[in-house]
N, CA, C, O and CB atoms as a CASP TS submission, in Angstrom:
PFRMAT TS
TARGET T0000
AUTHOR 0000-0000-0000
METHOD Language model
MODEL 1
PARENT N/A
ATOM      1  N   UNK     1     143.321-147.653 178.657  1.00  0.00           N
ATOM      2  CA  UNK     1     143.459-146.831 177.469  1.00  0.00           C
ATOM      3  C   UNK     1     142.357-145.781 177.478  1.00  0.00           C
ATOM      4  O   UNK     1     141.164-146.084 177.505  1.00  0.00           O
ATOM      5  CB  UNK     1     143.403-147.694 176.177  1.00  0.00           C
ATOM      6  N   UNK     2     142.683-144.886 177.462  1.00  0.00           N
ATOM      7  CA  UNK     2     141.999-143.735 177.588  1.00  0.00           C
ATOM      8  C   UNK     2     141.353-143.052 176.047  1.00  0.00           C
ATOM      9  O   UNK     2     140.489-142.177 175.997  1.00  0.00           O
ATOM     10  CB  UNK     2     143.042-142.789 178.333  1.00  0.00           C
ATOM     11  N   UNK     3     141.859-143.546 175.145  1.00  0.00           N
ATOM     12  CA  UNK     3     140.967-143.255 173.505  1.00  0.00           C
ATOM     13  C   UNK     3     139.456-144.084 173.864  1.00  0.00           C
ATOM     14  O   UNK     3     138.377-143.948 173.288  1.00  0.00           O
ATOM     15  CB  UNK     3     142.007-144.273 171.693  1.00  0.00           C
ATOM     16  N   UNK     4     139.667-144.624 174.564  1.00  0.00           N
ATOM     17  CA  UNK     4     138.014-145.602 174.297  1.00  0.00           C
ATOM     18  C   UNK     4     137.018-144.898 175.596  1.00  0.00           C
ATOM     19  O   UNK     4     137.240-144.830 176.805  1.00  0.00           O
ATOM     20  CB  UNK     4     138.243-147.946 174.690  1.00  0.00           C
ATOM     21  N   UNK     5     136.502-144.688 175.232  1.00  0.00           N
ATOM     22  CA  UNK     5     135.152-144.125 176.276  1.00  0.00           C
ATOM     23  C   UNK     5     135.353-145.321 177.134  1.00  0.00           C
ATOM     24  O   UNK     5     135.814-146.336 176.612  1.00  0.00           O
ATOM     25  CB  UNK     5     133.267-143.957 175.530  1.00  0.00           C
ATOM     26  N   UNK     6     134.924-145.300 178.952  1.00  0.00           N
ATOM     27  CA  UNK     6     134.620-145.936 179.641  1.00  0.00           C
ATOM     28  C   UNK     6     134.014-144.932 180.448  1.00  0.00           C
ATOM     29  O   UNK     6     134.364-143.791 180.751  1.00  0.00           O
ATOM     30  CB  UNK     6     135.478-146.739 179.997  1.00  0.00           C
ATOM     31  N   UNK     7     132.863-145.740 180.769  1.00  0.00           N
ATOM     32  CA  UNK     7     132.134-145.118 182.261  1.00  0.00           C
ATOM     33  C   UNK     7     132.560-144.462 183.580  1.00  0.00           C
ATOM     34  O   UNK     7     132.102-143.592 184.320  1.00  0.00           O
ATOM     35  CB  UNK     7     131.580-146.050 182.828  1.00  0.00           C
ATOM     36  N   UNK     8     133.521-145.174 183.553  1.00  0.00           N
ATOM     37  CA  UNK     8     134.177-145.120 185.182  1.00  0.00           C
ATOM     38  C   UNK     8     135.033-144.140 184.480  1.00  0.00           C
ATOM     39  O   UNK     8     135.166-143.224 185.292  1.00  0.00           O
ATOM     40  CB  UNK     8     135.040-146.699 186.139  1.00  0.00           C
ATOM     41  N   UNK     9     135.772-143.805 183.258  1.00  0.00           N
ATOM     42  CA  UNK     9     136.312-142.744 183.016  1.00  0.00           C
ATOM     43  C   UNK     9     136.083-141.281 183.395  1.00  0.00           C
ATOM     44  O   UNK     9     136.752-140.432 183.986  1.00  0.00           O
ATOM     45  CB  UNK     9     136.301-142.846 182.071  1.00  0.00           C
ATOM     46  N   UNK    10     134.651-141.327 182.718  1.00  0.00           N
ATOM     47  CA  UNK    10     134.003-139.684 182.553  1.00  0.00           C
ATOM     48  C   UNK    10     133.973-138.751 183.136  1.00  0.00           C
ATOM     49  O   UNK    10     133.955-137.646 182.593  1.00  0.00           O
ATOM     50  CB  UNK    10     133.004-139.479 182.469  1.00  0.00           C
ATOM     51  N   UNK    11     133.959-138.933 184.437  1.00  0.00           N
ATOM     52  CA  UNK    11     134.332-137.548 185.283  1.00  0.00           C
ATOM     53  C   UNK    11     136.033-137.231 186.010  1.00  0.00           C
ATOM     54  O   UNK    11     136.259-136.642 187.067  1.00  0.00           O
ATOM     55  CB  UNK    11     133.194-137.613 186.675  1.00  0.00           C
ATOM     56  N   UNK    12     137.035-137.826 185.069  1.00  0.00           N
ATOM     57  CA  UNK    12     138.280-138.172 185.325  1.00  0.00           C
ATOM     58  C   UNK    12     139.023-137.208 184.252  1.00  0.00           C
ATOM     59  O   UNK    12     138.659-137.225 183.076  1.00  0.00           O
ATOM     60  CB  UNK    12     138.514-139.780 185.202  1.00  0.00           C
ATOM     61  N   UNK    13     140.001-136.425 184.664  1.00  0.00           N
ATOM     62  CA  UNK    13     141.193-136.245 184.083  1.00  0.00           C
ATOM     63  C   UNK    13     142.623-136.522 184.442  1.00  0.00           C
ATOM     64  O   UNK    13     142.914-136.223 185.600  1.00  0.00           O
ATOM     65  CB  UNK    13     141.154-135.260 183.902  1.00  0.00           C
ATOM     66  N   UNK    14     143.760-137.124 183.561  1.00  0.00           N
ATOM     67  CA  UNK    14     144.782-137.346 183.655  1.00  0.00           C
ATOM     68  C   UNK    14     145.342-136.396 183.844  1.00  0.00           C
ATOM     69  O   UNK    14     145.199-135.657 182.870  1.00  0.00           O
ATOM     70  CB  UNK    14     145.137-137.904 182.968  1.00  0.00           C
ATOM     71  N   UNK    15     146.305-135.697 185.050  1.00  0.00           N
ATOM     72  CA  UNK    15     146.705-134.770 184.931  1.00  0.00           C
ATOM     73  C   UNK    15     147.852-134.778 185.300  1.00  0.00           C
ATOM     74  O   UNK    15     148.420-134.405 186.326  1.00  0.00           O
ATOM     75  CB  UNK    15     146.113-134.072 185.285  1.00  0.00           C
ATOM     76  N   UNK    16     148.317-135.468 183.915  1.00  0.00           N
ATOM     77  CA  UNK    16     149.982-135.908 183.495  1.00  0.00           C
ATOM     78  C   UNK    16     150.410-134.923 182.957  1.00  0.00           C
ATOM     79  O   UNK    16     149.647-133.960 182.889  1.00  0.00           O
ATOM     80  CB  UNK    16     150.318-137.106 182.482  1.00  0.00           C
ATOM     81  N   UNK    17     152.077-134.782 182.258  1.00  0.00           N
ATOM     82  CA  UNK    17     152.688-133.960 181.668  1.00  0.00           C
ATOM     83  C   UNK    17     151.995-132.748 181.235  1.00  0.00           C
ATOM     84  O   UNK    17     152.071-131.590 181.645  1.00  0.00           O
ATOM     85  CB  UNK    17     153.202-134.542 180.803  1.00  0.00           C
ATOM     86  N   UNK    18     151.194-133.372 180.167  1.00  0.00           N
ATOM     87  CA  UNK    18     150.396-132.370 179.317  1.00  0.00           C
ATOM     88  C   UNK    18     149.716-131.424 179.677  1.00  0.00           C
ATOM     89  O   UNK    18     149.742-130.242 179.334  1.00  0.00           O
ATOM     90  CB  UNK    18     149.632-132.816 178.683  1.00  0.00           C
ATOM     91  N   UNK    19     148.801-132.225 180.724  1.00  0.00           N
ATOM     92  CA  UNK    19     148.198-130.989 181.741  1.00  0.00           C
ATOM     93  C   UNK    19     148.932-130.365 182.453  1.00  0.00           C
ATOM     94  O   UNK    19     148.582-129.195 182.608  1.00  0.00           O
ATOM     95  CB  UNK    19     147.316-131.310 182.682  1.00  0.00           C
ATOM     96  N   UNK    20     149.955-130.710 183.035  1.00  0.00           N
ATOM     97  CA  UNK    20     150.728-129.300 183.508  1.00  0.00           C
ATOM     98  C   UNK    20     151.525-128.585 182.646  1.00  0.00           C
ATOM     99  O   UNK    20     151.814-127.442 182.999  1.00  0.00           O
ATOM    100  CB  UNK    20     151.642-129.493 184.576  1.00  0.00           C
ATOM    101  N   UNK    21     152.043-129.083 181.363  1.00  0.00           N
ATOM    102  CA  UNK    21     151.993-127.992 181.063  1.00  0.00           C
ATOM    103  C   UNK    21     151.233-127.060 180.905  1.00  0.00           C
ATOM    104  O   UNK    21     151.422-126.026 181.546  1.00  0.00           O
ATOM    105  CB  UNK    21     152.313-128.005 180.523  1.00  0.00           C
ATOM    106  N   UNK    22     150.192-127.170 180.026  1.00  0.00           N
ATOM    107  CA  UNK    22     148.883-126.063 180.290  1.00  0.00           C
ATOM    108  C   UNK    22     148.830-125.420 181.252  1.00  0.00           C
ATOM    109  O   UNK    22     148.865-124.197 181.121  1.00  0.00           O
ATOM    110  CB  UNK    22     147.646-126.507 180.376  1.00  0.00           C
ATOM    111  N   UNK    23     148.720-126.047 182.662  1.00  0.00           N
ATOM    112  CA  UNK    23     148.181-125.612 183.574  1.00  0.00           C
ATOM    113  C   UNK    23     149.563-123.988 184.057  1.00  0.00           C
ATOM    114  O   UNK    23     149.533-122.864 184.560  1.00  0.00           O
ATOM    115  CB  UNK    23     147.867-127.130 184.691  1.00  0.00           C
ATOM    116  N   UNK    24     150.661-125.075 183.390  1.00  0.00           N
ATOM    117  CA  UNK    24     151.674-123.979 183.559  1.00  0.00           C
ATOM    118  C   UNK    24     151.762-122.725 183.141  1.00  0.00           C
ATOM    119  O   UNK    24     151.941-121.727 183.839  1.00  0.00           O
ATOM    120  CB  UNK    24     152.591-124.290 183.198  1.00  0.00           C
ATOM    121  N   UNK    25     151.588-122.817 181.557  1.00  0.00           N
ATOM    122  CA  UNK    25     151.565-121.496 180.726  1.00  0.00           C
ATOM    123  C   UNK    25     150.107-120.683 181.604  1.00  0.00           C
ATOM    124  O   UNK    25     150.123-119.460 181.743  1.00  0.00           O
ATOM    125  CB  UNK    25     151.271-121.904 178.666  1.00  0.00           C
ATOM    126  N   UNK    26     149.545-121.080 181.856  1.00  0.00           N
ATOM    127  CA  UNK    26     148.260-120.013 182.530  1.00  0.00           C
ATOM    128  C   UNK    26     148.538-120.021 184.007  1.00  0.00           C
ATOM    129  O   UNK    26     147.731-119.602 184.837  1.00  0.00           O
ATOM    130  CB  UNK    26     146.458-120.619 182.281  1.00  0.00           C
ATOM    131  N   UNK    27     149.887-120.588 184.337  1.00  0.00           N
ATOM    132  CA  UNK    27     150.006-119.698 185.781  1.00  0.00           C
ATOM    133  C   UNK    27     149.439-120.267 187.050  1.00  0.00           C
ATOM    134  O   UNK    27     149.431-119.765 188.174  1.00  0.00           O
ATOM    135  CB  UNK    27     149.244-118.319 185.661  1.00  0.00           C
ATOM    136  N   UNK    28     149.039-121.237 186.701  1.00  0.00           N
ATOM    137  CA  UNK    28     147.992-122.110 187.728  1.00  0.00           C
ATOM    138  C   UNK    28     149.394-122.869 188.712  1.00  0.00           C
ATOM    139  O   UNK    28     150.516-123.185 188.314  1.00  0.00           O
ATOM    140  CB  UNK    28     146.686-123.634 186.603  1.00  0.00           C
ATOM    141  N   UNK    29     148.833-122.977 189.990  1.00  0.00           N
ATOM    142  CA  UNK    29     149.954-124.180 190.773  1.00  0.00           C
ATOM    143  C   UNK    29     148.807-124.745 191.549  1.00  0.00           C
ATOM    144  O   UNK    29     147.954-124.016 192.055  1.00  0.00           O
ATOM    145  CB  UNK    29     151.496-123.528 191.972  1.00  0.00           C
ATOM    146  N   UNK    30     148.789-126.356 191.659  1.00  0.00           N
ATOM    147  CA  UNK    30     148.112-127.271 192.505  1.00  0.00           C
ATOM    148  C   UNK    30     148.942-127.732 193.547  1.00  0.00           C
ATOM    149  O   UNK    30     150.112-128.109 193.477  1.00  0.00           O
ATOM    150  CB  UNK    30     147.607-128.360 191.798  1.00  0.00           C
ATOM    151  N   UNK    31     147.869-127.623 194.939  1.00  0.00           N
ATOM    152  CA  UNK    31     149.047-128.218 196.117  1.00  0.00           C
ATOM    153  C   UNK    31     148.540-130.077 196.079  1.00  0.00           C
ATOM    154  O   UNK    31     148.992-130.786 196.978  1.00  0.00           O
ATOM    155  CB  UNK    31     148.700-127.230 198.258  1.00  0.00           C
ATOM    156  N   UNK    32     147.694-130.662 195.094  1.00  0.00           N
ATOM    157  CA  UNK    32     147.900-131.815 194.954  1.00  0.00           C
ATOM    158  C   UNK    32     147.056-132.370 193.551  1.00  0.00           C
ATOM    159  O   UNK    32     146.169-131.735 192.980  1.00  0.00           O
ATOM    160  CB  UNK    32     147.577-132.406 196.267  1.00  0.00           C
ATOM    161  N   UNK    33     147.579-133.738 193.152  1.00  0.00           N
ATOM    162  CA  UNK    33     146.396-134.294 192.313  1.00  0.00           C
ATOM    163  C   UNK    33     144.829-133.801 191.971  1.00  0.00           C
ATOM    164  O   UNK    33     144.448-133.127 191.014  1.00  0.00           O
ATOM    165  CB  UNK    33     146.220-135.406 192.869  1.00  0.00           C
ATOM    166  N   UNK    34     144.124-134.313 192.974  1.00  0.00           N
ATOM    167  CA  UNK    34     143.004-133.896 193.258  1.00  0.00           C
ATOM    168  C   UNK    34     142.895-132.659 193.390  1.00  0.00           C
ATOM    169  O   UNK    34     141.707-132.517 193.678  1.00  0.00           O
ATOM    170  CB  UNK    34     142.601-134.396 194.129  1.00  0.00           C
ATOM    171  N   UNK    35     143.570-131.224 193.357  1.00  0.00           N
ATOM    172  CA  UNK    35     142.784-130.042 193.369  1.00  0.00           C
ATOM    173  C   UNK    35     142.838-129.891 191.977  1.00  0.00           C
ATOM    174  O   UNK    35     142.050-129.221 191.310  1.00  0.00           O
ATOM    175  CB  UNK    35     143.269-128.815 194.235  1.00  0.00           C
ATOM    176  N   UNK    36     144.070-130.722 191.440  1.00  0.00           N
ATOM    177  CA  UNK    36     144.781-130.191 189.673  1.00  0.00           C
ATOM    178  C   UNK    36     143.439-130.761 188.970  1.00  0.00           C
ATOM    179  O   UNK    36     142.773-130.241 188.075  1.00  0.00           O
ATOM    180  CB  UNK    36     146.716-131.255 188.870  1.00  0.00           C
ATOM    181  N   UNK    37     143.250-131.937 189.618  1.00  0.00           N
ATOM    182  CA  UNK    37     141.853-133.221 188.265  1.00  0.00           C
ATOM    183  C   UNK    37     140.150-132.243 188.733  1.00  0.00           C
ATOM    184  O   UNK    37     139.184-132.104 187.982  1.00  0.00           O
ATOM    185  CB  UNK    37     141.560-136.203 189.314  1.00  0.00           C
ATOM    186  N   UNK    38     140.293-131.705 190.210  1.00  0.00           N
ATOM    187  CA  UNK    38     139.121-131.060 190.039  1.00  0.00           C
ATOM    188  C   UNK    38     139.074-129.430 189.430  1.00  0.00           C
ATOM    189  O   UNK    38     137.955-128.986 189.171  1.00  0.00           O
ATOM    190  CB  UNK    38     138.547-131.163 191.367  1.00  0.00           C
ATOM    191  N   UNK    39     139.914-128.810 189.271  1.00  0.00           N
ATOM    192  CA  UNK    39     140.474-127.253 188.304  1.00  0.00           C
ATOM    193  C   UNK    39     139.003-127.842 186.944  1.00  0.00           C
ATOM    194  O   UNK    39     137.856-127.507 186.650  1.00  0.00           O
ATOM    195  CB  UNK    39     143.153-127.324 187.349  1.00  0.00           C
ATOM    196  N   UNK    40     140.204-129.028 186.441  1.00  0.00           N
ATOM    197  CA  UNK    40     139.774-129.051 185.143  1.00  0.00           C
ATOM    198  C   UNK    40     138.240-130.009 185.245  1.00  0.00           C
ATOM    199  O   UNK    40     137.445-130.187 184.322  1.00  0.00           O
ATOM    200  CB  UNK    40     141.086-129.731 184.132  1.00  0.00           C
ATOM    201  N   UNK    41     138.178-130.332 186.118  1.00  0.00           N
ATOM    202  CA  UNK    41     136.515-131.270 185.482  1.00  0.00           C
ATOM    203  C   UNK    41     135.684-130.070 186.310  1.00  0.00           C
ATOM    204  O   UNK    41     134.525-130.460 186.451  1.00  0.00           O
ATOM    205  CB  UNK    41     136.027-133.561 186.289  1.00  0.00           C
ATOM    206  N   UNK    42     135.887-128.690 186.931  1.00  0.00           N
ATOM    207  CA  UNK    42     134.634-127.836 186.989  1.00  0.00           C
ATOM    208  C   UNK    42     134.868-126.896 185.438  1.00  0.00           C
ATOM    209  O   UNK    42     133.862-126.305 185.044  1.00  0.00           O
ATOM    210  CB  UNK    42     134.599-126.733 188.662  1.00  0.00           C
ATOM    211  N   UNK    43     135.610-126.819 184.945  1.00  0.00           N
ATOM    212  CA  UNK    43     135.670-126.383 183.429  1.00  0.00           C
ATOM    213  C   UNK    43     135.069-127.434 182.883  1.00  0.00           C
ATOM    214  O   UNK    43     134.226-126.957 182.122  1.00  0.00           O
ATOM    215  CB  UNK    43     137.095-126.118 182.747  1.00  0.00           C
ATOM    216  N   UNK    44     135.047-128.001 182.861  1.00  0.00           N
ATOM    217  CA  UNK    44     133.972-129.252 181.887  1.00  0.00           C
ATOM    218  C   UNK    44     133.105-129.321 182.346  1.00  0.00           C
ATOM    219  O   UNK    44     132.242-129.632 181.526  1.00  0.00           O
ATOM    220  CB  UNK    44     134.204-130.705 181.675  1.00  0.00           C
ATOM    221  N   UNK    45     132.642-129.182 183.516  1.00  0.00           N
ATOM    222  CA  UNK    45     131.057-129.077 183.672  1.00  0.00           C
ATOM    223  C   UNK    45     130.326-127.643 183.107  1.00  0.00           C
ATOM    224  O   UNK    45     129.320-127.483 182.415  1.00  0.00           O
ATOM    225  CB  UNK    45     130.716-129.205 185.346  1.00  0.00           C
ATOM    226  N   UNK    46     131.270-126.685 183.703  1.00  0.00           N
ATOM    227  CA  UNK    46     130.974-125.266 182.924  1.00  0.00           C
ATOM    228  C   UNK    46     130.494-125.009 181.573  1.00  0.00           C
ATOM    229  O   UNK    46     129.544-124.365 181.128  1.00  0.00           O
ATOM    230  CB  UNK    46     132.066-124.583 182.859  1.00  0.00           C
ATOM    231  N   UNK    47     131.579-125.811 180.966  1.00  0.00           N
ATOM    232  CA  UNK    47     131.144-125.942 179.117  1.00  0.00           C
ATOM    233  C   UNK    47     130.691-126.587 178.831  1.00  0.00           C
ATOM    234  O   UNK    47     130.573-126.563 177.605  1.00  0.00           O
ATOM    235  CB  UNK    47     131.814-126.084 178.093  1.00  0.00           C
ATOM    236  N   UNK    48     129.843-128.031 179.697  1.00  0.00           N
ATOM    237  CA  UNK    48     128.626-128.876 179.271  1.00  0.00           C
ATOM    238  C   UNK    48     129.586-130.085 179.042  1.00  0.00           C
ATOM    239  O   UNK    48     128.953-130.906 178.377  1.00  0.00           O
ATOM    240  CB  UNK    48     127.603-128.301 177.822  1.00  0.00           C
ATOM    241  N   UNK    49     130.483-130.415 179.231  1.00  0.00           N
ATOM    242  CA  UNK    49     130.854-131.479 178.833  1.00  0.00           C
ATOM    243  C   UNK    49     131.748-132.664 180.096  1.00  0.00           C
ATOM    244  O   UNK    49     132.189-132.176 181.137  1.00  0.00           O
ATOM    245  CB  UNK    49     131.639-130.962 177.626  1.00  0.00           C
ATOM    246  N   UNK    50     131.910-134.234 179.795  1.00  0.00           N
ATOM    247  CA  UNK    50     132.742-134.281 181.179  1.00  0.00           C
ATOM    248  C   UNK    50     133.889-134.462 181.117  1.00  0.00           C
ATOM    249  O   UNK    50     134.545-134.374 180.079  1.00  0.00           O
ATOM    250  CB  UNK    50     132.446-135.165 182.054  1.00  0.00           C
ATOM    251  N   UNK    51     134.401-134.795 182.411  1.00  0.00           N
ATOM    252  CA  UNK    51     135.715-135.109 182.421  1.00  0.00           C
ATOM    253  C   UNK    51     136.758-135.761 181.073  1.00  0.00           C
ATOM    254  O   UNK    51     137.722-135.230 180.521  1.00  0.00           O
ATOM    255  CB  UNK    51     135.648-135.973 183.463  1.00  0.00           C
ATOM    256  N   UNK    52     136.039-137.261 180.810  1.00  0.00           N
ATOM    257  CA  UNK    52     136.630-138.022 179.490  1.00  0.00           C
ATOM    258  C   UNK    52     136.826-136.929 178.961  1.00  0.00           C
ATOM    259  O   UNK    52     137.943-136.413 178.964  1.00  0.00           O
ATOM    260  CB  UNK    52     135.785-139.077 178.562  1.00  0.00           C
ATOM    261  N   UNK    53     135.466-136.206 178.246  1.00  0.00           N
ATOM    262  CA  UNK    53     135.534-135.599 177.023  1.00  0.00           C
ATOM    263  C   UNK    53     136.430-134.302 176.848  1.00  0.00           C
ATOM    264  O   UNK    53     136.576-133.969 175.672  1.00  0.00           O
ATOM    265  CB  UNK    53     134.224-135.324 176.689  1.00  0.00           C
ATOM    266  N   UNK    54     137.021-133.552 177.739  1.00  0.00           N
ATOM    267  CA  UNK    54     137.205-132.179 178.022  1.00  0.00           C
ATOM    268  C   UNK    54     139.361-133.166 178.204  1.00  0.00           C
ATOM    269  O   UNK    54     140.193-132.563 177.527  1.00  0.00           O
ATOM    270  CB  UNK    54     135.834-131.201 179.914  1.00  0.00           C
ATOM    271  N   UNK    55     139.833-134.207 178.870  1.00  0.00           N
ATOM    272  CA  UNK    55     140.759-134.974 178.845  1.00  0.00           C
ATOM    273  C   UNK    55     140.960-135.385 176.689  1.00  0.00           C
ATOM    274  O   UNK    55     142.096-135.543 176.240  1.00  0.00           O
ATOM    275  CB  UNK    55     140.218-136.347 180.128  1.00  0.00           C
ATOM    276  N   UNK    56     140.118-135.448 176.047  1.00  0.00           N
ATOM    277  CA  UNK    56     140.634-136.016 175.278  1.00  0.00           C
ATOM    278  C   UNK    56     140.715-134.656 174.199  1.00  0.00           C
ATOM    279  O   UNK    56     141.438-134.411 173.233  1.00  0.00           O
ATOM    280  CB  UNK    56     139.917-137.362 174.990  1.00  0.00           C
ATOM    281  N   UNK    57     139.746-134.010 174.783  1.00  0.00           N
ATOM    282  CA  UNK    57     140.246-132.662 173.734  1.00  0.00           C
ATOM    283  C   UNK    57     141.473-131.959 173.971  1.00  0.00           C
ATOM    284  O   UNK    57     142.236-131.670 173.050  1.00  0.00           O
ATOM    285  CB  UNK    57     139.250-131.456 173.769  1.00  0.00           C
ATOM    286  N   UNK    58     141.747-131.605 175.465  1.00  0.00           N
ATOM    287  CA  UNK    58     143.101-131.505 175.856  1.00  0.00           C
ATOM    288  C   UNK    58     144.382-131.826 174.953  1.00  0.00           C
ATOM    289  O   UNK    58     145.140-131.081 174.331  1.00  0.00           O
ATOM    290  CB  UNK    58     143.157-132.280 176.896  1.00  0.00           C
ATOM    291  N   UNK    59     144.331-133.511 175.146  1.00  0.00           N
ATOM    292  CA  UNK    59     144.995-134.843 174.355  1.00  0.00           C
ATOM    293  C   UNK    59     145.453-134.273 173.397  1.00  0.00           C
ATOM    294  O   UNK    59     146.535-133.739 173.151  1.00  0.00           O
ATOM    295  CB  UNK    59     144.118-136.067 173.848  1.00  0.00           C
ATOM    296  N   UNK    60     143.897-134.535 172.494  1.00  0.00           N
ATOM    297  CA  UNK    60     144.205-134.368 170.990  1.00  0.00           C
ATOM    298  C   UNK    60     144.300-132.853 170.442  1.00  0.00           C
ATOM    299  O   UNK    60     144.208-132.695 169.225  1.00  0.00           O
ATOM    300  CB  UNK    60     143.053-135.107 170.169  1.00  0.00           C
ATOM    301  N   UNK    61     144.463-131.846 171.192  1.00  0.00           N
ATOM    302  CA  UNK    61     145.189-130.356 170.617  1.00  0.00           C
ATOM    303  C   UNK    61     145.849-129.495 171.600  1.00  0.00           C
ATOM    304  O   UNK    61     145.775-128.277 171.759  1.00  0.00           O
ATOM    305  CB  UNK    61     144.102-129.336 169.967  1.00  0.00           C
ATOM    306  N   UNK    62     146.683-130.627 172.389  1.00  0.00           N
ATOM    307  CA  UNK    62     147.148-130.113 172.815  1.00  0.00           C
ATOM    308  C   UNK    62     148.208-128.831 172.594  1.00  0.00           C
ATOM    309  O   UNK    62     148.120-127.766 173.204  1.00  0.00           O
ATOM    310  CB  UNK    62     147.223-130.837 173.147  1.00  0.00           C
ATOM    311  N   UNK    63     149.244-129.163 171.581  1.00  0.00           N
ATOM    312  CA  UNK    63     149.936-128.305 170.651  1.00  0.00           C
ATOM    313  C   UNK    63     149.282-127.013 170.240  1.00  0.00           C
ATOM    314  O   UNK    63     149.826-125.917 170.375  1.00  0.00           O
ATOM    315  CB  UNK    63     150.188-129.036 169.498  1.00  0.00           C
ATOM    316  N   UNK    64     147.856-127.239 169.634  1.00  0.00           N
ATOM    317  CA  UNK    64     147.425-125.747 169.138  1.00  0.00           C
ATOM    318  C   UNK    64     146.723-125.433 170.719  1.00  0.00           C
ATOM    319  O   UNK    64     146.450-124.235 170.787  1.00  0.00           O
ATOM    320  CB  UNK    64     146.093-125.670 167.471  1.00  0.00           C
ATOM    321  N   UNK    65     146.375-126.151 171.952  1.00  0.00           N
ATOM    322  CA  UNK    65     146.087-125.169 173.034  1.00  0.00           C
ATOM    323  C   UNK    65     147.242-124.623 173.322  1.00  0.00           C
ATOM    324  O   UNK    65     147.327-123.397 173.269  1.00  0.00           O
ATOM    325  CB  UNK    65     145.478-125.683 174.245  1.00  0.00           C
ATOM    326  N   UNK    66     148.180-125.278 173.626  1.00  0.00           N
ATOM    327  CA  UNK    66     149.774-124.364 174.066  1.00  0.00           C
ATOM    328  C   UNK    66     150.138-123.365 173.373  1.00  0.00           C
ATOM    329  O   UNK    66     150.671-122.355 173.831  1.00  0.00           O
ATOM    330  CB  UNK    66     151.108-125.123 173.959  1.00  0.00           C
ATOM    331  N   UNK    67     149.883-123.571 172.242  1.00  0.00           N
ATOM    332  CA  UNK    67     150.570-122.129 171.133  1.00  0.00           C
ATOM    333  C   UNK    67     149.546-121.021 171.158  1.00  0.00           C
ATOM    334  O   UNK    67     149.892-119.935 170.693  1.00  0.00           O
ATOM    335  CB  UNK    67     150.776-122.561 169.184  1.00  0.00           C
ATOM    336  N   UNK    68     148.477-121.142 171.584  1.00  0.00           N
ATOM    337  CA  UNK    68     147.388-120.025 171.530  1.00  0.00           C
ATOM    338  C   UNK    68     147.621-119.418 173.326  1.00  0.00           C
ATOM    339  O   UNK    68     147.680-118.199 173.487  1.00  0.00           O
ATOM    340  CB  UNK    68     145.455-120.851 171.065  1.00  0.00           C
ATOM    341  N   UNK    69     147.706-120.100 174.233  1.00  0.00           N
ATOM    342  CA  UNK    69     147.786-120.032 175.517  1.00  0.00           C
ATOM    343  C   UNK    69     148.953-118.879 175.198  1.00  0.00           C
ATOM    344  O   UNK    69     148.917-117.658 175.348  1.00  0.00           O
ATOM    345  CB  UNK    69     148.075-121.504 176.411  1.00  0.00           C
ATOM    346  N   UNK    70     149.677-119.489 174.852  1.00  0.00           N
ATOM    347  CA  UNK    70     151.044-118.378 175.413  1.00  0.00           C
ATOM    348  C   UNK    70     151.016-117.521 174.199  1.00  0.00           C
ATOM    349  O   UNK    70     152.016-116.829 174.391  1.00  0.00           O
ATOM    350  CB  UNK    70     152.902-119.168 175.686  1.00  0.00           C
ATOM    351  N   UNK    71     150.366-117.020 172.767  1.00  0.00           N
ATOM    352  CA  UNK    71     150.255-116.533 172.090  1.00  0.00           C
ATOM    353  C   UNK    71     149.091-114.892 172.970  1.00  0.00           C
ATOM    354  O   UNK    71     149.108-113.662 173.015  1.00  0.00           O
ATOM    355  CB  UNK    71     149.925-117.660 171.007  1.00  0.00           C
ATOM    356  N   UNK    72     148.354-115.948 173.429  1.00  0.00           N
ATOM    357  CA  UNK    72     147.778-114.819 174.243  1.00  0.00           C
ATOM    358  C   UNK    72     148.523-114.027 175.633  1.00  0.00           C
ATOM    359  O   UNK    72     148.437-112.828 175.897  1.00  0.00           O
ATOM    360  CB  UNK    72     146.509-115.427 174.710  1.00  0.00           C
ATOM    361  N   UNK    73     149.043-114.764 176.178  1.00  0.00           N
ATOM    362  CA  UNK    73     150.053-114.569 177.362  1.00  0.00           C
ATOM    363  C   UNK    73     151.030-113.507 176.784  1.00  0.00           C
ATOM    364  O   UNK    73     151.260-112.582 177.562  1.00  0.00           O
ATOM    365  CB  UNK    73     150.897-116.047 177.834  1.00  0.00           C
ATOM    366  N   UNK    74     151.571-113.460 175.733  1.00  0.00           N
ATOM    367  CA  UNK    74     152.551-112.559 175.377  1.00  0.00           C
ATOM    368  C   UNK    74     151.738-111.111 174.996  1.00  0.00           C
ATOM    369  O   UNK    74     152.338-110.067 174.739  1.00  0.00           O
ATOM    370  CB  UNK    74     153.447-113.216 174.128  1.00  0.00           C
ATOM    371  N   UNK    75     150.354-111.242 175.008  1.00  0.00           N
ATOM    372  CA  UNK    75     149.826-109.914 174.357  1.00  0.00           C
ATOM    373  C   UNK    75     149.578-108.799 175.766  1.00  0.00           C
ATOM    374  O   UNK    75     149.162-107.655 175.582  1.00  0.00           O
ATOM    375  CB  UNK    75     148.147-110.289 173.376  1.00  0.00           C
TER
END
């Protein structure tokens, strides 16, 4: 379960559905797992934060990241 902090989590992202979509609306293509989970944990190191944490913000807005993503995409 990924709501609960774990150690072995933190420098990990799931980069299930959700993340591709994202990854979609901005145009991104990965030729595997591992280039898709490392994209997003050098953006979380960038903005100070890790993997877990940068995965659960994802998570939990995902909806308002998608609608702003392509809100900007259309401009």
């Amino acid at each position: 379960m990924m709501d609960v902090y774990h150690e072995d989590f933190r420098d990990s992202i799931a980069t299930d559905v959700r993340i591709k979509s994202i990854s979609e609306i901005l145009g991104l293509e990965f030729n595997s797992y591992s280039q898709h989970e490392s994209f997003y944990l050098k953006i979380a190191k960038n903005v100070g934060i890790n993997g877990w944490e940068l995965d659960r913000l994802l998570f939990n807005f995902s909806s308002e990241i998608k609608l702003q993503l392509s809100k900007n995409k259309q401009k």
